[in-house]
ROMIVO-588187 format. One record per residue (C-alpha): residue number from 1; residue in one letter; x, y, z. Coordinates in steps of 0.25 Angstrom, whole numbers, plus 5000, padded with zeros to 4 digits. Example, Ala and Ser with C-alpha at 12.3 -4.5 7.8 and 13.67 -1.06 7.14 Angstrom:
2
- 1 a 5049 4982 5031 .
- 2 s 5055 4996 5029 .
# end
This chain:
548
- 1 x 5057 5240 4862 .
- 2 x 5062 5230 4873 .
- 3 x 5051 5227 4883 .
- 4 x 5056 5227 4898 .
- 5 x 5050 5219 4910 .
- 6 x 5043 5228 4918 .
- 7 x 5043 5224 4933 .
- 8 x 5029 5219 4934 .
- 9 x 5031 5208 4925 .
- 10 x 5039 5197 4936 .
- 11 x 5047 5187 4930 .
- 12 x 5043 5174 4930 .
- 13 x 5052 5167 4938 .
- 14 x 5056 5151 4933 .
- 15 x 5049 5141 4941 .
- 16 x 5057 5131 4950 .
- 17 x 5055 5116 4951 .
- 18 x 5054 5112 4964 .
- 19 x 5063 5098 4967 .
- 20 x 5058 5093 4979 .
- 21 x 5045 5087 4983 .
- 22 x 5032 5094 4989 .
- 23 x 5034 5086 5003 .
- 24 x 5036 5075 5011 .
- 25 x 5026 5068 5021 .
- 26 x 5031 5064 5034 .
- 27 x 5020 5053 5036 .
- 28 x 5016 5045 5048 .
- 29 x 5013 5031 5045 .
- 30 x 5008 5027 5058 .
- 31 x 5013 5015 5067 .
- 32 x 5011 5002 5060 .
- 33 x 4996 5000 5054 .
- 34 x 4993 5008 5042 .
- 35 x 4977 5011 5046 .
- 36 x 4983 5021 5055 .
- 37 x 4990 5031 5041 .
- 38 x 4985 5043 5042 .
- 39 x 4976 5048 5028 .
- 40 x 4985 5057 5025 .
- 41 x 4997 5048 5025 .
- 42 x 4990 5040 5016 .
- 43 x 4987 5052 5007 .
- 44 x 5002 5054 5006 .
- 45 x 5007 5041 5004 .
- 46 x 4997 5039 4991 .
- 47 x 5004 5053 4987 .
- 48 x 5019 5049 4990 .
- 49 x 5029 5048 4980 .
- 50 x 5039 5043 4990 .
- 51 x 5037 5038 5003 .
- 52 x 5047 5033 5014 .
- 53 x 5044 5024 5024 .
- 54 x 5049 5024 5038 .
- 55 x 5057 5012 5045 .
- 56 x 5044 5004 5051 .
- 57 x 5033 5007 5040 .
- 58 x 5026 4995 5032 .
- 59 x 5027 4998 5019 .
- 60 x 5017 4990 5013 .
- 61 x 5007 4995 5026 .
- 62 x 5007 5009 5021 .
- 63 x 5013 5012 5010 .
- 64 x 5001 5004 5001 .
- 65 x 4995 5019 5002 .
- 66 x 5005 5025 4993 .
- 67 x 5006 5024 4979 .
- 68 x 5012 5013 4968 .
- 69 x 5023 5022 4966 .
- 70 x 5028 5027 4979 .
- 71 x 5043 5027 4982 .
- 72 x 5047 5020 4995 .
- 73 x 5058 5025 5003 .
- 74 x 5063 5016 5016 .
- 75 x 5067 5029 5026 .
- 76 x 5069 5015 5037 .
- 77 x 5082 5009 5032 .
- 78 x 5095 5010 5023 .
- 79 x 5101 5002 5013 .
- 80 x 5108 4991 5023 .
- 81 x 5095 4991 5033 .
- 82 x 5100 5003 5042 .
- 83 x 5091 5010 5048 .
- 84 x 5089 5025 5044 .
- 85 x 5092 5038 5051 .
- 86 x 5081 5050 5051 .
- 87 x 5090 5058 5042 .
- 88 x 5093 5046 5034 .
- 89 x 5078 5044 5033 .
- 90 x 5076 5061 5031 .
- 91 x 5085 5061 5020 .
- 92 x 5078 5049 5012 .
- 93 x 5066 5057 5014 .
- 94 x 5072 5070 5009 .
- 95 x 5077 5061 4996 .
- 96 x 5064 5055 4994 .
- 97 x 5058 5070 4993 .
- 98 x 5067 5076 4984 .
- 99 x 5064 5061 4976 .
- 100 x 5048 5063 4972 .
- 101 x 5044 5072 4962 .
- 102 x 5042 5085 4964 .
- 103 x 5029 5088 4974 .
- 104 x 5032 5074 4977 .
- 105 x 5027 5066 4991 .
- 106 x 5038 5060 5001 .
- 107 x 5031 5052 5011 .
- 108 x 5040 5050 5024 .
- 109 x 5031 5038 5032 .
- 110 x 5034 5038 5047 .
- 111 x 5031 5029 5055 .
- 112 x 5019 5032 5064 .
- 113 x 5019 5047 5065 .
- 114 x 5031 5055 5059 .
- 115 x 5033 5064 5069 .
- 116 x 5036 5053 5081 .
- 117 x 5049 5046 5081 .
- 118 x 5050 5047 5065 .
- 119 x 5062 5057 5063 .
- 120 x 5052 5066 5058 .
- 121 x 5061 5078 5062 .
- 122 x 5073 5075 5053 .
- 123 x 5066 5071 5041 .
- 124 x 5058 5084 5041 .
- 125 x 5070 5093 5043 .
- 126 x 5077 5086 5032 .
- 127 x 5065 5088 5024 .
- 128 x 5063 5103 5026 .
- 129 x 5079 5105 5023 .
- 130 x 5077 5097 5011 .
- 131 x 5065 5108 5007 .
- 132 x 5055 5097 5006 .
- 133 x 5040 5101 5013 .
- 134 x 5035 5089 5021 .
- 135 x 5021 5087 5030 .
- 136 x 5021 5077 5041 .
- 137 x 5009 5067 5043 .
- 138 x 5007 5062 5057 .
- 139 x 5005 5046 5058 .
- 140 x 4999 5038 5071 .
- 141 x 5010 5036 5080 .
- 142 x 5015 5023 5085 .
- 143 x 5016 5027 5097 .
- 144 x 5003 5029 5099 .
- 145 x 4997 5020 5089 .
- 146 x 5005 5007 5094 .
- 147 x 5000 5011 5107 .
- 148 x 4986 5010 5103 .
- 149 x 4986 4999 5095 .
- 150 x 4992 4991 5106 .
- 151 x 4980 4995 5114 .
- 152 x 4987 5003 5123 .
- 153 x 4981 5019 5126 .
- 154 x 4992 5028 5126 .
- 155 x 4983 5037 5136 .
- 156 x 4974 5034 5146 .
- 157 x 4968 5044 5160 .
- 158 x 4979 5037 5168 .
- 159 x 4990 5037 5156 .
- 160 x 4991 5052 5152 .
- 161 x 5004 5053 5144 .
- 162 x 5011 5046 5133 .
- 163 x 5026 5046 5130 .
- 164 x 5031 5040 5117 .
- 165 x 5046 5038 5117 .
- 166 x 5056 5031 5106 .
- 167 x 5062 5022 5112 .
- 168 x 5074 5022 5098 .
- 169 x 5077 5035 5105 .
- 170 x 5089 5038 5112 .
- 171 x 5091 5045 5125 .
- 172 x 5077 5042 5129 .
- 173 x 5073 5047 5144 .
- 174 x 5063 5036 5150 .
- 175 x 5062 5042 5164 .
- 176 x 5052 5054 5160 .
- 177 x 5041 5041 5157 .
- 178 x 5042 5030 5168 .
- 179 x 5028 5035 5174 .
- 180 x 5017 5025 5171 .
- 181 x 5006 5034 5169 .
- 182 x 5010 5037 5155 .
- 183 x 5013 5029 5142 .
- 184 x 5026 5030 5135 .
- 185 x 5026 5022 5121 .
- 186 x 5040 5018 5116 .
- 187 x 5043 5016 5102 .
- 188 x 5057 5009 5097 .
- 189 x 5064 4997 5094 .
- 190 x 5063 4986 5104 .
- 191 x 5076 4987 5109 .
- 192 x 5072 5003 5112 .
- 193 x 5058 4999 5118 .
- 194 x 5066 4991 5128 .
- 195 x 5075 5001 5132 .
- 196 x 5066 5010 5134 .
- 197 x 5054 5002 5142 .
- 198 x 5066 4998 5152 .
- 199 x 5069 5014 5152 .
- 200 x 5055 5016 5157 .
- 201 x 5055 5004 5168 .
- 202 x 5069 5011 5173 .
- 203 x 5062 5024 5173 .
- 204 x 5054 5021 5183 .
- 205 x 5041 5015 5174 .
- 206 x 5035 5002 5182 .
- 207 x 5041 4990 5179 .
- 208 x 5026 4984 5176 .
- 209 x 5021 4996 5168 .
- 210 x 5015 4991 5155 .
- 211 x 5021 4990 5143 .
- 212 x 5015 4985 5128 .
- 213 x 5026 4981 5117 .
- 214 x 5020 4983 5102 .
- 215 x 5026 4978 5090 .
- 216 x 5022 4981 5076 .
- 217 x 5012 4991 5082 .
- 218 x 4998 4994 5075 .
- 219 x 5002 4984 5065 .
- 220 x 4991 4972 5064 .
- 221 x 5005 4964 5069 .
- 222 x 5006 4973 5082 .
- 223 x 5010 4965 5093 .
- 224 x 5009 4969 5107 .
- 225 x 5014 4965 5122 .
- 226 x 5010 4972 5136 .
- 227 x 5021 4971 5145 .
- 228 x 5028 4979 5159 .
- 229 x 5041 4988 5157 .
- 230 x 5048 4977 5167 .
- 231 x 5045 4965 5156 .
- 232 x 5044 4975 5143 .
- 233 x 5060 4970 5140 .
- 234 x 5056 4953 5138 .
- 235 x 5043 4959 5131 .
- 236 x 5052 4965 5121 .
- 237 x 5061 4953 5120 .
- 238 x 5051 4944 5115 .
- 239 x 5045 4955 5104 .
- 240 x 5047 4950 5089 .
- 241 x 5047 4963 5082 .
- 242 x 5048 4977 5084 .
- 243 x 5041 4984 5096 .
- 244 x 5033 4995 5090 .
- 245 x 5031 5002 5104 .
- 246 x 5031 5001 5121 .
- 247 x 5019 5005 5126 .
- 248 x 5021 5009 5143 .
- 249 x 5010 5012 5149 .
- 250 x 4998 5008 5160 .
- 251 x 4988 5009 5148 .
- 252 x 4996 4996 5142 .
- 253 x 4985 4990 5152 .
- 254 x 4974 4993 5145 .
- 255 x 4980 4985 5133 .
- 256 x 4969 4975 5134 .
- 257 x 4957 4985 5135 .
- 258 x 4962 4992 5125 .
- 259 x 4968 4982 5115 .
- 260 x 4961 4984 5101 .
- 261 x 4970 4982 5090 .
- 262 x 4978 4969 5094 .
- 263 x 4965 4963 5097 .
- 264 x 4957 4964 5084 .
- 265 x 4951 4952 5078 .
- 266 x 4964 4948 5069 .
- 267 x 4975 4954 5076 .
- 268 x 4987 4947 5073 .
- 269 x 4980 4939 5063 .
- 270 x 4988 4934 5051 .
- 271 x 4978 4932 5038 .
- 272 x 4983 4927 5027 .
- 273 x 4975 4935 5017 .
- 274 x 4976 4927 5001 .
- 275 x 4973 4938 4991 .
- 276 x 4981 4948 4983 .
- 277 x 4987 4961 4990 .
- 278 x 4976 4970 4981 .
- 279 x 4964 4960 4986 .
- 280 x 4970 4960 5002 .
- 281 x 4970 4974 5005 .
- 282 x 4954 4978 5011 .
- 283 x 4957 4963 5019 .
- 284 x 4970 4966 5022 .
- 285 x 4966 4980 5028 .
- 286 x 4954 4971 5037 .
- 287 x 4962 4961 5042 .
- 288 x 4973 4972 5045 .
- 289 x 4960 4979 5053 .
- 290 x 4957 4967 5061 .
- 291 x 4972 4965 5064 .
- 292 x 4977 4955 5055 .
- 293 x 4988 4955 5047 .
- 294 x 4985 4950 5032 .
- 295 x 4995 4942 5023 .
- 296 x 4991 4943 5009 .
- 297 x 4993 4931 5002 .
- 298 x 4990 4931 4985 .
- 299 x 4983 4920 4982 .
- 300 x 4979 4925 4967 .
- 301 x 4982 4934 4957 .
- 302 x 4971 4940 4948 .
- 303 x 4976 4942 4935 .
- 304 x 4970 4946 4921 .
- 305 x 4962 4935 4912 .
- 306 x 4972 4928 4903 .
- 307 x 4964 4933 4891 .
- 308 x 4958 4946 4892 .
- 309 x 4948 4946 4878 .
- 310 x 4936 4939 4888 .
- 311 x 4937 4949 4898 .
- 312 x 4939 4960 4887 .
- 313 x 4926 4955 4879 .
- 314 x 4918 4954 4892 .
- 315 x 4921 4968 4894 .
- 316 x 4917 4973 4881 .
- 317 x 4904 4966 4882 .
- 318 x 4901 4973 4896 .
- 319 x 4902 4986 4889 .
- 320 x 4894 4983 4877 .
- 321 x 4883 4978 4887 .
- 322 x 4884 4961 4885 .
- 323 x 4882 4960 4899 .
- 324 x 4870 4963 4910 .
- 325 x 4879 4958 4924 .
- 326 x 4894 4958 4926 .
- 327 x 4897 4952 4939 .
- 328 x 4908 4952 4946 .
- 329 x 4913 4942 4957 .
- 330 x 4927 4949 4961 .
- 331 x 4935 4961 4963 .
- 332 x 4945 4955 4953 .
- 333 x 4935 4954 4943 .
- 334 x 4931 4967 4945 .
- 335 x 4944 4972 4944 .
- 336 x 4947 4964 4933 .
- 337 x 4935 4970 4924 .
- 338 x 4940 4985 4930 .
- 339 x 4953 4983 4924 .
- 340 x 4947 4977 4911 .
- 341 x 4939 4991 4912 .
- 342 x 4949 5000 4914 .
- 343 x 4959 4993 4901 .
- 344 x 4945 4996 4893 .
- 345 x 4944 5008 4898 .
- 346 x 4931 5007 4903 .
- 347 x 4925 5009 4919 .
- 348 x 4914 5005 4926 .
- 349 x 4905 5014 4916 .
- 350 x 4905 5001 4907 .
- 351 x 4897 4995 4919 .
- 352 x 4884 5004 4916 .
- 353 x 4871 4994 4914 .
- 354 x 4877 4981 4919 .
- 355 x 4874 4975 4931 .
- 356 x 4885 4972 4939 .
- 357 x 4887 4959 4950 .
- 358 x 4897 4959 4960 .
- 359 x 4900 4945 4970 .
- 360 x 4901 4952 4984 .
- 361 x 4905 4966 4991 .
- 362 x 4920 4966 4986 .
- 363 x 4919 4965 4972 .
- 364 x 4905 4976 4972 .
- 365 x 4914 4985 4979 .
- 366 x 4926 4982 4966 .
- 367 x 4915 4985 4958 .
- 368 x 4908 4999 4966 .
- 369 x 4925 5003 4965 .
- 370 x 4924 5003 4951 .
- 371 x 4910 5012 4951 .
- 372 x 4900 5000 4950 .
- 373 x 4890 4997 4959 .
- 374 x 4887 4981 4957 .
- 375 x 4872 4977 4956 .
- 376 x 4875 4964 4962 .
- 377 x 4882 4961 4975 .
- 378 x 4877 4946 4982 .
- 379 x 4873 4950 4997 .
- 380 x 4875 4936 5002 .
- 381 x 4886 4927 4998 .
- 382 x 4897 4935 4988 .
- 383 x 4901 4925 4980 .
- 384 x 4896 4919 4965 .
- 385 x 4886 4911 4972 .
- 386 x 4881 4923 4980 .
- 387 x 4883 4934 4967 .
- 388 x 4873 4922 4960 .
- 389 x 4863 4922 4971 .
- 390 x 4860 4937 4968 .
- 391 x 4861 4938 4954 .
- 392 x 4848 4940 4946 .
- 393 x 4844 4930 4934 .
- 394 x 4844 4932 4920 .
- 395 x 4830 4939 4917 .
- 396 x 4828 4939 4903 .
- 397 x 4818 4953 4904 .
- 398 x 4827 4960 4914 .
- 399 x 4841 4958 4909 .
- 400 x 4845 4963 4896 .
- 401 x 4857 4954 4895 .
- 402 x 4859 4940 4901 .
- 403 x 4875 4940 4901 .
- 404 x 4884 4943 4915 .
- 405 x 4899 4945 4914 .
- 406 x 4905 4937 4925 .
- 407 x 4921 4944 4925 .
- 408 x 4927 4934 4934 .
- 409 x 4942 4924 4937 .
- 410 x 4947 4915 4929 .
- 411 x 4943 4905 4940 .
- 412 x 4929 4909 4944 .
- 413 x 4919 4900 4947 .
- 414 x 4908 4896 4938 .
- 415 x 4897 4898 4950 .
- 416 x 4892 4913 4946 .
- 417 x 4892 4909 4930 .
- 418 x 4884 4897 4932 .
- 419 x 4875 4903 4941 .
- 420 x 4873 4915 4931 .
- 421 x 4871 4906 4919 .
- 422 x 4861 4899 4927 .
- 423 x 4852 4912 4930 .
- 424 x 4852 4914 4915 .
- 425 x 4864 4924 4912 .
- 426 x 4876 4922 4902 .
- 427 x 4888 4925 4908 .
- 428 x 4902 4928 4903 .
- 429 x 4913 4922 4913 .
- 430 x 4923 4932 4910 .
- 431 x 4938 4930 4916 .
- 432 x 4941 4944 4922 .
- 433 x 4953 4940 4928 .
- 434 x 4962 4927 4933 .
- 435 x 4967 4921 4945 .
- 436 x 4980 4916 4947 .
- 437 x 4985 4909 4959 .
- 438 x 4997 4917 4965 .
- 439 x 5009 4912 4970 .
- 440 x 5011 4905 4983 .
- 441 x 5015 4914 4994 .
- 442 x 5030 4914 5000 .
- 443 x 5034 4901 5009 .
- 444 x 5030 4908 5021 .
- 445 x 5016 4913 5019 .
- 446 x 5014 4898 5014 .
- 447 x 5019 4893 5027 .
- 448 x 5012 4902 5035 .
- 449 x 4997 4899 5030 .
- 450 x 5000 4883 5029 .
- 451 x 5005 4885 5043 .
- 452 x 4994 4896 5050 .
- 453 x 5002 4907 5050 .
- 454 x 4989 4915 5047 .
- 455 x 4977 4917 5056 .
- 456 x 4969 4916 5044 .
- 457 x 4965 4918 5029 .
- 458 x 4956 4924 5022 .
- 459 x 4952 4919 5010 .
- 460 x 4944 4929 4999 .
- 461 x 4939 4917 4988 .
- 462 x 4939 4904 4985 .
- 463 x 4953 4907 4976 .
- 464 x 4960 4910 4987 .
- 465 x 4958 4899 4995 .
- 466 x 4963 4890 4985 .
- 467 x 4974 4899 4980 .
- 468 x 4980 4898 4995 .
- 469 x 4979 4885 4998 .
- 470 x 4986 4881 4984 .
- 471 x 4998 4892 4985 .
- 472 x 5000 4892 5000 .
- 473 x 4993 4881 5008 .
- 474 x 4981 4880 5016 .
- 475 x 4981 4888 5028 .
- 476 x 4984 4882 5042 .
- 477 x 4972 4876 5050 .
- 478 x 4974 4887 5060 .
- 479 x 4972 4898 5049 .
- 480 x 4958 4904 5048 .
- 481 x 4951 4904 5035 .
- 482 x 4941 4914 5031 .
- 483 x 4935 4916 5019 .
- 484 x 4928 4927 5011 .
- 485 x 4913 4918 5007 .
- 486 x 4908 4904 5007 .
- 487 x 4916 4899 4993 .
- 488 x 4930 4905 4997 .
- 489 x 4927 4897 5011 .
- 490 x 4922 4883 5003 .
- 491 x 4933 4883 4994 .
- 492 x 4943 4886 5009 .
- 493 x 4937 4873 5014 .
- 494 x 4939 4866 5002 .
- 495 x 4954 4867 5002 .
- 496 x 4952 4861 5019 .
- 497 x 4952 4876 5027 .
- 498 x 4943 4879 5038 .
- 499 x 4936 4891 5035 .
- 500 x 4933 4900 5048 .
- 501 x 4927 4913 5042 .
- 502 x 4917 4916 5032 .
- 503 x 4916 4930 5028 .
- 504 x 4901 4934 5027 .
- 505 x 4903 4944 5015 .
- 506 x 4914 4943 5004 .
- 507 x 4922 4952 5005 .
- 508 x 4936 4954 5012 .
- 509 x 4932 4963 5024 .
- 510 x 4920 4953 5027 .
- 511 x 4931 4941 5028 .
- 512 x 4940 4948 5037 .
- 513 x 4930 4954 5044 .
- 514 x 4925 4939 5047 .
- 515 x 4938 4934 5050 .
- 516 x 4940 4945 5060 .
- 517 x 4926 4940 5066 .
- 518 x 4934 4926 5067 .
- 519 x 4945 4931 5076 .
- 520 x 4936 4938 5084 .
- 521 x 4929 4924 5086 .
- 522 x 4942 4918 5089 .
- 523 x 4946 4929 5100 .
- 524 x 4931 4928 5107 .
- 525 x 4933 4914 5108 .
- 526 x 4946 4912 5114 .
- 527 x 4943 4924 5124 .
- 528 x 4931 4916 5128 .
- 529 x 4940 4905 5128 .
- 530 x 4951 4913 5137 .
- 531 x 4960 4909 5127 .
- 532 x 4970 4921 5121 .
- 533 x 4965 4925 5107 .
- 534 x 4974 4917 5097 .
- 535 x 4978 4920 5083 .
- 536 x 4974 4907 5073 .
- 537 x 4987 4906 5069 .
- 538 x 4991 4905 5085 .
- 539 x 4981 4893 5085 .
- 540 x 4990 4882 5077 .
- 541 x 4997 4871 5083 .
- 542 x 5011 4876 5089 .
- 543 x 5017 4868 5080 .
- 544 x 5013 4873 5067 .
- 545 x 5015 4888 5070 .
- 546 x 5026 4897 5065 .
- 547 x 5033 4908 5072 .
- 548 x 5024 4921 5066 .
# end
């Protein structure tokens, strides 16, 4: 008997595999300095599978918070230099959706906030014809960001309205603004700035209304100039880079009461920062706070031991229980023993009933990342000398075992394992990792530090003093030197430089923070001086100085 389908059993109908990605993210990335991204475009960068930039981002500046394996697509030029269109750039974005895997993540990065002067319209529409969902994030806008860092409010009780204009755009009416009661802030090119600030002197605007010129705005390399609308044209003349934005209004005046970020403690500085890119980011980020501008210089380059069995045999002999201390005197060897750990297969588990020592802040904190908690961190001087100072002596009742593992660089001193050895422990000097000299750095950078180009260095330890001096120079006379502790500063004078700043802990923020301490000595002094406050680099002989 042939069974027939009786209507309440539905067919299953075949499922459909969908061919376009979830989405696409128009995000704001703000005007210039990457502290102001918002959390959530942030989020979607680490989750973007592609991401494409707009004409005036800094690649390096915000795209270090998407992953290794992100896609870059450039939405600013074509093949021959040629500046994009907004459908040009709406069809790059469509493409680079239907690209990614499916439920993939396009992320457009505007700059500033999307929705102001971006094209945002046209890229959307193109997006929804194309069926592809999107979401918009909003970003700081430059217009009022640049305005703010130039230490200009937008608003006051006497300034009630604020008109921001494009100066790119054609057909722009300048009559509706020449009051001076409110602000107007112009963005554009500088030939379109011009145009438009000698539009608001014909509109009736007074000819001695105030103006501020910004270039490369909230950026640690923001440069600003106050002016009147009737001088505003010979102010633009003498620019050397692109003006960010205009800024007319009367609160230009209150520039000087209001001024905050042009007149931090290293504003403008230039420091010449010898370490490797992964070591240089927390000082970067702190220099970057006080306004500075950081240029990181290699000096070494950390590399495994030329023959792994000692380091192999040590770490078998922490796990059988051969030792009662390890100590460690950098985050290199901490991250050298981790990888060492993680080859094994083994984790911080293996560290259970041994005592563990750690030179100074930076290297406990390595450790606490890993999930241990040293028992020894020297509260004074954190250096060998310091670490021995604190160390307990060998006491035959109270420790079971008289050996210390000491996992160090193939050019550690002998200091710590003479001084242990001397408090009766056995100690094996293990070589964790090695330290090469790195190649010297291009002709320019050279130039640049033997001829005071930088407003200082920062030197972390002893081998990098000695690794700059012997790949690039010494640093010009006007260039000041700070250094991390008392040993990094001897070994400095050693090679004939000055030392200026002392750090008081050793650690990276404490030795920024201490040369920021420094520059605010130099501003007090040549205020009381009734001198203009001078970058070091501004202070060599004329002769001797190059065109920055």
């Amino acid at each position: 008997m042939t069974r027939t389908r009786q209507p309440s059993e539905p067919t299953v109908p075949t499922p459909t595999v969908p061919t376009t990605p979830s989405r696409v993210a128009f995000v704001g990335s703000g005007p210039g300095d990457p502290g102001l991204l918002t959390l959530r475009a942030r989020d979607l960068l680490a989750a973007a599978d592609v991401v494409v930039l707009d004409r005036l981002m800094r690649e390096e500046a915000v795209l270090r918070y998407a992953g290794d394996d992100v896609q870059i697509v450039d939405a600013a030029h074509g093949e021959n230099g040629q500046e994009l269109t907004h459908a040009v750039r709406a069809k790059l974005v469509v493409r680079a959706a239907k690209s990614v895997p499916t439920g993939g993540l396009v992320v457009r990065l505007m700059d500033g906030d999307p929705a102001t002067f971006n094209g945002l319209v046209e890229e959307v529409r193109a997006c929804r014809k194309a069926g592809i969902s999107f979401d918009v994030v909003p970003g700081v806008s430059a217009a009022s960001a640049i305005a703010t860092y130039a230490g200009v409010p937008l608003t006051s009780k006497n300034t009630p309205a604020v008109h921001v204009l494009n100066a790119d755009q054609t057909g722009l009416d300048l009559g509706r603004y020449g009051t001076n009661d409110d602000t107007v802030v112009i963005l554009g090119s500088i030939s379109s700035i011009g145009a438009a600030l000698d539009g608001l002197l014909e509109s009736g605007r007074p000819a001695e209304a105030q103006v501020v010129l910004v270039e490369r705005g909230t950026t640690v390399r923001q440069s600003s100039w106050t002016t009147t609308l009737a001088e505003a044209e010979t102010a633009i003349e003498r620019l050397t880079g692109g003006v960010s934005a205009a800024v007319v209004s009367p609160n230009v005046a209150l520039r000087e009461e209001f001024s905050w970020f042009e007149t931090k403690p290293l504003f403008g500085w230039k420091v010449l920062v010898p370490r490797t890119q992964a070591q240089a980011g927390p000082m970067i980020e702190r220099l970057a706070a006080y306004g500075a501008v950081a240029d990181v210089v290699p000096t070494i380059s950390v590399e495994p031991p030329r023959t792994p069995q000692q380091m192999e045999k040590a770490v078998r002999g922490l796990v059988t229980g051969r030792y009662e201390w390890i100590g460690f005197t950098s985050t290199n060897a901490v991250r050298a023993v981790r990888e060492r750990f993680e080859e094994l297969g083994l984790d911080a588990r293996a560290f259970a009933g041994l005592k563990v020592a750690a030179v100074g802040g930076v290297t406990a904190d390595a450790l606490r990342d890993w999930g241990i908690n040293p028992d020894l961190v020297p509260t004074g001087e954190h250096s060998a000398a310091g670490l021995l100072e604190v160390w307990p002596e060998f006491d035959e009742v109270l420790d079971p075992i008289n050996r210390v593992l000491l996992p160090r660089a193939d050019i550690a001193t002998d200091t710590l394992v003479a001084g242990l050895r001397d408090m009766g422990w056995e100690v094996d000097d293990v070589t964790a990792y090695r330290t090469v000299r790195a190649a010297p750095p291009a002709q320019h950078v050279r130039d640049a530090i033997k001829g005071g180009d930088y407003d200082a260095v920062v030197f972390t330890s002893s081998s990098t003093v000695r690794n700059l001096v012997g790949i690039a120079g010494k640093p010009h006379a006007a260039t000041v030197v700070a250094c991390i502790g008392p040993a990094t500063a001897k070994t400095a004078q050693e090679h004939g430089l000055r030392v200026d700043v002392l750090a008081p802990e050793a650690s990276a923020v404490s030795l920024v923070d201490a040369l920021a301490g420094h520059g605010v000595g130099l501003a007090v002094a040549a205020a009381e001086a009734g001198q203009p406050v001078q970058r070091p680099s501004d202070k060599r002989p004329a002769s001797r100085r190059r065109a920055r």
